[in-house]
C-alpha positions in Angstrom: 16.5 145.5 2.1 19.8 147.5 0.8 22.9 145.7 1.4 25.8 147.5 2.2 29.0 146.9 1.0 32.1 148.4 3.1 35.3 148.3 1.3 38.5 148.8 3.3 41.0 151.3 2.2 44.5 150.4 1.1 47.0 151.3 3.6 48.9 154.6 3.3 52.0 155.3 4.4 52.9 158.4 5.9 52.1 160.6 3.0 49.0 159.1 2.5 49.4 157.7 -0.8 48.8 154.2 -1.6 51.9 151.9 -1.5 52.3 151.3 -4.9 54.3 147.9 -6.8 57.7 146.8 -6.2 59.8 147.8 -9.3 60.2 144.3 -11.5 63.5 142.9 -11.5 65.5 143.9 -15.1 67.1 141.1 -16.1 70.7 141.0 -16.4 72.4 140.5 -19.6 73.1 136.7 -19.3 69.3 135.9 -18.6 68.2 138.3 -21.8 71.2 136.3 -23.8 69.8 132.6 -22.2 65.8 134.1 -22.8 66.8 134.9 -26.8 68.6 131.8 -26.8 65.6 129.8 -25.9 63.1 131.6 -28.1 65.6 131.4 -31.4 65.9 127.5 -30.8 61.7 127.4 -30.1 61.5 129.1 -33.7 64.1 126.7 -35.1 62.2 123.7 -33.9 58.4 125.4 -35.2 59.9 125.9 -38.4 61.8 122.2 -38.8 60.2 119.7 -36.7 57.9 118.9 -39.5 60.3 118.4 -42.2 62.4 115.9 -39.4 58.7 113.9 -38.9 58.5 113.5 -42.6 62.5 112.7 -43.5 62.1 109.4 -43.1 59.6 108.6 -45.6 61.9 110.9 -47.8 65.3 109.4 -46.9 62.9 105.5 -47.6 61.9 106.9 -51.0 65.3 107.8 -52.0 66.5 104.6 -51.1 64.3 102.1 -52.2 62.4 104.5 -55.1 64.1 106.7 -56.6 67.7 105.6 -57.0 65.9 102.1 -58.2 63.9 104.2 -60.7 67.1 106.5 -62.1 69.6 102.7 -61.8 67.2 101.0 -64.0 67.1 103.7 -66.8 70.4 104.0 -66.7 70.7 100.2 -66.9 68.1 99.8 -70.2 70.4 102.0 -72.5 72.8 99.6 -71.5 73.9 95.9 -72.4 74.4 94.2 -68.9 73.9 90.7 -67.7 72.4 89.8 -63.9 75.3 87.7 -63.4 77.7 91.1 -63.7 75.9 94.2 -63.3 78.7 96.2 -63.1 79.9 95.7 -66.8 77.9 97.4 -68.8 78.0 98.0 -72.5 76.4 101.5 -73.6 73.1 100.4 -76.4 71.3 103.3 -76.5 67.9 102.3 -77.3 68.8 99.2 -78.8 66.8 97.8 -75.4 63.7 99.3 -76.7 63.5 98.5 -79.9 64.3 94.8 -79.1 61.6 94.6 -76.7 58.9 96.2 -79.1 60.0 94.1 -81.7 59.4 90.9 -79.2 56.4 89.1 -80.3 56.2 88.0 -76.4 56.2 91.5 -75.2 53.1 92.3 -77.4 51.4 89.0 -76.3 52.5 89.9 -72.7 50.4 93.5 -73.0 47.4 91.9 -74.7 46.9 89.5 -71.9 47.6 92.3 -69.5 45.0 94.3 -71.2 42.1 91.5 -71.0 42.9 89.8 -67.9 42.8 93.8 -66.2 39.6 94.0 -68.5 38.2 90.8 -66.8 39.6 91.1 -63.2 38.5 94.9 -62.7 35.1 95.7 -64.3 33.3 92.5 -62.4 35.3 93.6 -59.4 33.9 97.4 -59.2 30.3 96.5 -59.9 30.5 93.9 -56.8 31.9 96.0 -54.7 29.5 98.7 -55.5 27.1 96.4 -55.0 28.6 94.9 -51.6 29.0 98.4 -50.8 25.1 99.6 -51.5 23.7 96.1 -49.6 26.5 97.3 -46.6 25.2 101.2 -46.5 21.8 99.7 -44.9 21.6 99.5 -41.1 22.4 95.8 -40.7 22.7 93.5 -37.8 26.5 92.7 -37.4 27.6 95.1 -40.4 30.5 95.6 -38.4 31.7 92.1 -38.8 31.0 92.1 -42.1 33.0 94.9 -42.8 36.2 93.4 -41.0 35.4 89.7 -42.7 35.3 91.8 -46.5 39.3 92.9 -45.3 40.1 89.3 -44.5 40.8 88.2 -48.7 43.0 92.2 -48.7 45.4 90.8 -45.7 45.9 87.4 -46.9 48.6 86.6 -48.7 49.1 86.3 -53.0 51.3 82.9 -52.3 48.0 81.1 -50.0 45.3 82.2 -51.6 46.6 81.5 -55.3 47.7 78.1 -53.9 44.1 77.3 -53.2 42.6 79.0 -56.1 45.5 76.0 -58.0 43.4 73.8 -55.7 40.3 74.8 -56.9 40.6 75.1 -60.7 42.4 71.7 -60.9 41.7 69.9 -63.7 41.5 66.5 -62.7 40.5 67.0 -59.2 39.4 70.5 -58.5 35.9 71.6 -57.3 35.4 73.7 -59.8 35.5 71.0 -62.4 33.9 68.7 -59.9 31.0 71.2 -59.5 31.0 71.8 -63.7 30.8 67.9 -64.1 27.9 67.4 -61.6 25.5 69.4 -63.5 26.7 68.1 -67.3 29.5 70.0 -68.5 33.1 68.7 -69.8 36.0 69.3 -67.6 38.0 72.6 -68.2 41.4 73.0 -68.5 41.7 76.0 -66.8 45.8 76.1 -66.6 46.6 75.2 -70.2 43.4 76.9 -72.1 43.7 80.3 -73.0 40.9 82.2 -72.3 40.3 79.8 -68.8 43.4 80.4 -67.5 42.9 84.1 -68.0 39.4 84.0 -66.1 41.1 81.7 -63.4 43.7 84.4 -63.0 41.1 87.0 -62.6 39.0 85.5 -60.1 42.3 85.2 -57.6 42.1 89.3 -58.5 38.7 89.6 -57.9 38.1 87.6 -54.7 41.2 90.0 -53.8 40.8 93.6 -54.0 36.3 93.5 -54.3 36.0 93.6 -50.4 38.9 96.8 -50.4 37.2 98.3 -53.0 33.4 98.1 -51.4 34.8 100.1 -48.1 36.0 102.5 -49.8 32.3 102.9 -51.5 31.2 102.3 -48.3 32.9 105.5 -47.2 31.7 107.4 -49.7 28.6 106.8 -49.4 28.1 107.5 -46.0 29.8 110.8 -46.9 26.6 111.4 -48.9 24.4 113.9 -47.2 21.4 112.3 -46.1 19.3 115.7 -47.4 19.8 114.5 -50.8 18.0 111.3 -50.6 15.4 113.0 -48.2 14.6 115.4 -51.4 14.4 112.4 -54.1 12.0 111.0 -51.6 9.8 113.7 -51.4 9.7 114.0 -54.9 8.8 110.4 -55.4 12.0 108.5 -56.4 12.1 105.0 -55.3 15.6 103.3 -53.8 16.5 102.5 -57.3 16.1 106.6 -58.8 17.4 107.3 -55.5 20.5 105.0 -56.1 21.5 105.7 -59.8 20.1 109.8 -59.3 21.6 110.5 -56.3 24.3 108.2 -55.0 25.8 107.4 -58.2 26.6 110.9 -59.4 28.2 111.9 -55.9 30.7 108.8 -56.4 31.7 109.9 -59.5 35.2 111.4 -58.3 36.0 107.6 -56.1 34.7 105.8 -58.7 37.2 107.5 -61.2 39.6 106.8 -58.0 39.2 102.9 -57.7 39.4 102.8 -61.5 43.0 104.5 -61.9 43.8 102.7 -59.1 42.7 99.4 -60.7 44.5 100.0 -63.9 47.1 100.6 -62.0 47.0 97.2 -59.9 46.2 95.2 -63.0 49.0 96.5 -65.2 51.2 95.0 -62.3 49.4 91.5 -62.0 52.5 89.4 -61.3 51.9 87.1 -57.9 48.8 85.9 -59.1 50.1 84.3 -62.5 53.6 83.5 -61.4 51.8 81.0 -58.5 49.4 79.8 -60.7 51.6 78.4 -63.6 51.8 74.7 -63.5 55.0 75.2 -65.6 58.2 76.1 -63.7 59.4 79.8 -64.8 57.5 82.8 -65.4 56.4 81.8 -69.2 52.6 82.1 -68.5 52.0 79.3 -69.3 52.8 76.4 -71.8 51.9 78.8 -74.4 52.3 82.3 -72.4 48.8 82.3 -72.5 48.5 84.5 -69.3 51.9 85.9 -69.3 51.3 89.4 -67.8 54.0 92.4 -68.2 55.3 91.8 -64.8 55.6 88.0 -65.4 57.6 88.7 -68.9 60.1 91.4 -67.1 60.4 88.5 -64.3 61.3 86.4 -67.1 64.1 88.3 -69.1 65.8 89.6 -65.8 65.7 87.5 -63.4 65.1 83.9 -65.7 67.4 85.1 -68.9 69.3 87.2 -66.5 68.9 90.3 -69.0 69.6 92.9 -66.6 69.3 96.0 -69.4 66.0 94.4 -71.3 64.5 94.1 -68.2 65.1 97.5 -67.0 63.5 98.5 -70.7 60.6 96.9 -69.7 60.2 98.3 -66.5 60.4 102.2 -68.1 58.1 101.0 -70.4 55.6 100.0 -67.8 56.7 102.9 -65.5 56.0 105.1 -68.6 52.3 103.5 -69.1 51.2 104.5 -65.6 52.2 108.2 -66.3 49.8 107.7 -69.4 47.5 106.6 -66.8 48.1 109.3 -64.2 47.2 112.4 -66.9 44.2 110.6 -68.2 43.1 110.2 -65.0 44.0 113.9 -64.1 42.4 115.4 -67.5 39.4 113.4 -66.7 39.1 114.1 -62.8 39.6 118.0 -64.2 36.5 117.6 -66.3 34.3 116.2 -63.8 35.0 118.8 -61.2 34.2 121.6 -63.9 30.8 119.6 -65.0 29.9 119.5 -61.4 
């Protein structure tokens, strides 16, 4: 059955043409001046408002980076105590050569070198291993996750004053537990290559758990695809794990080493707490005297305001090295893949 659709005509006025639409109102010339007005500022605050959301960080680094960074290499081609800042002597690069002639400097990088050696390689592999053991669907992974954070967000000053606790020599549980099962007592804050290893392990139990999330991240980046293929083609979790996860973590595993280096060329907490020794010597024998613990110790200790600020460029300069080895070597990889 046809339905029938009856659509009324417009009215008509007399002519009998359709009423058409009132004429729009023309704005007068202080609405159009108001209307541009508006529309001028709306570009203005488009263009700007994200340079005035990231000022602050600007106006911070400026501040508290920056000027620090260009005052203290002024300050090393200078002679100036701590106790007067202000009267400086002009010594060229008499700072430099000073330092580099300093058998404490040289001891100061070595034991950076091998307590960064010590503290990062054993760190990586356990969190990549932490990380791997995490990737599995696990009953309370998520507490697990948050409990790996917990050794990140505590404090250097607590949990190097327990690790003291621990590697006592006459009382600690380390030594107890070293005794129990036949071995001689260590001294682990006046030996050399202990101290170094205690040192470390503060390190270690600090940054693995930060280090396994952000394997843990990666790896669940991974597309599951991949591992869907190896297993078709027979690989087992271990070809699957050194085949297919491994090389896709190639470019945050080069990540977590720079930023590693980086961490352990600036140990300085860690020692300074776990000296017996008041001072940032090290040590009785600066046996674990980092670079951060030997700048502490000619600024702020000697009060050698310009040496100090030598030291710092020095370091500064090292973690440039750093940064364009890691660059040229992040460059490689992404052409090899």
């Amino acid at each position: 059955m046809a339905t029938r659709h009856d659509t009324a005509a417009p009215p008509t006025e007399e002519g009998g043409a359709a009423p058409g639409r009132p004429p729009a109102a023309v704005p007068d010339e202080k609405e159009r001046r108001r209307r541009n007005r508006l529309s001028r500022r709306w570009q203005r605050d488009i263009r700007w408002s994200p340079y005035a959301f990231v000022s602050p960080f600007f106006l911070l680094f400026l501040a508290f980076g920056l000027f620090p960074l260009i005052y203290t290499g002024w300050a090393s081609l200078h002679t100036v105590e701590l106790t007067a800042p202000t009267d400086m002597q002009w010594a060229g690069l008499r700072n430099y050569t000073r330092i580099f002639d300093d058998d404490f400097f040289w001891n100061a990088a070595k034991n950076t070198l091998t307590i960064g050696i010590i503290s990062t390689v054993p760190q990586l592999l356990m969190a990549m291993g932490l990380a791997h053991i995490l990737n599995y669907k696990l009953r309370g992974s998520i507490f697990y996750r948050v409990m790996m954070l917990a050794p990140y967000a505590t404090s250097i000053a607590s949990a190097s004053l327990v690790f003291v606790l621990l590697f006592g020599r006459d009382y600690g549980m380390i030594n107890w537990a070293l005794h129990a099962i036949g071995f001689d007592k260590i001294d682990w804050q006046n030996d050399k290559w202990p101290s170094q290893i205690a040192v470390s392990t503060i390190v270690i139990w600090r940054w693995t758990g930060y280090n396994a999330l952000i394997y843990l991240a990666a790896m669940q980046a991974i597309p599951q695809d991949l591992y869907e293929s190896a297993a078709l083609d027979g690989a087992n979790r271990w070809q699957q794990f050194f085949h297919v996860t491994l090389p896709s973590l190639r470019p945050t595993i080069l990540f977590t080493v720079v930023v590693s280096t980086i961490g352990a060329s600036q140990v300085f907490g860690e020692p300074l707490l776990f000296d017996a020794n008041k001072g940032a010597s090290g040590g009785a024998e600066h046996q674990f005297q980092t670079l951060g613990l030997y700048l502490y110790e000619q600024g702020w200790v000697n009060q050698h305001l310009g040496r100090a600020s030598a030291i710092a460029w020095t370091m500064f300069l090292i973690l440039i090295v750093i940064g364009i080895v890691n660059y040229v070597i992040s460059r490689r990889l992404r052409a090899s893949s």
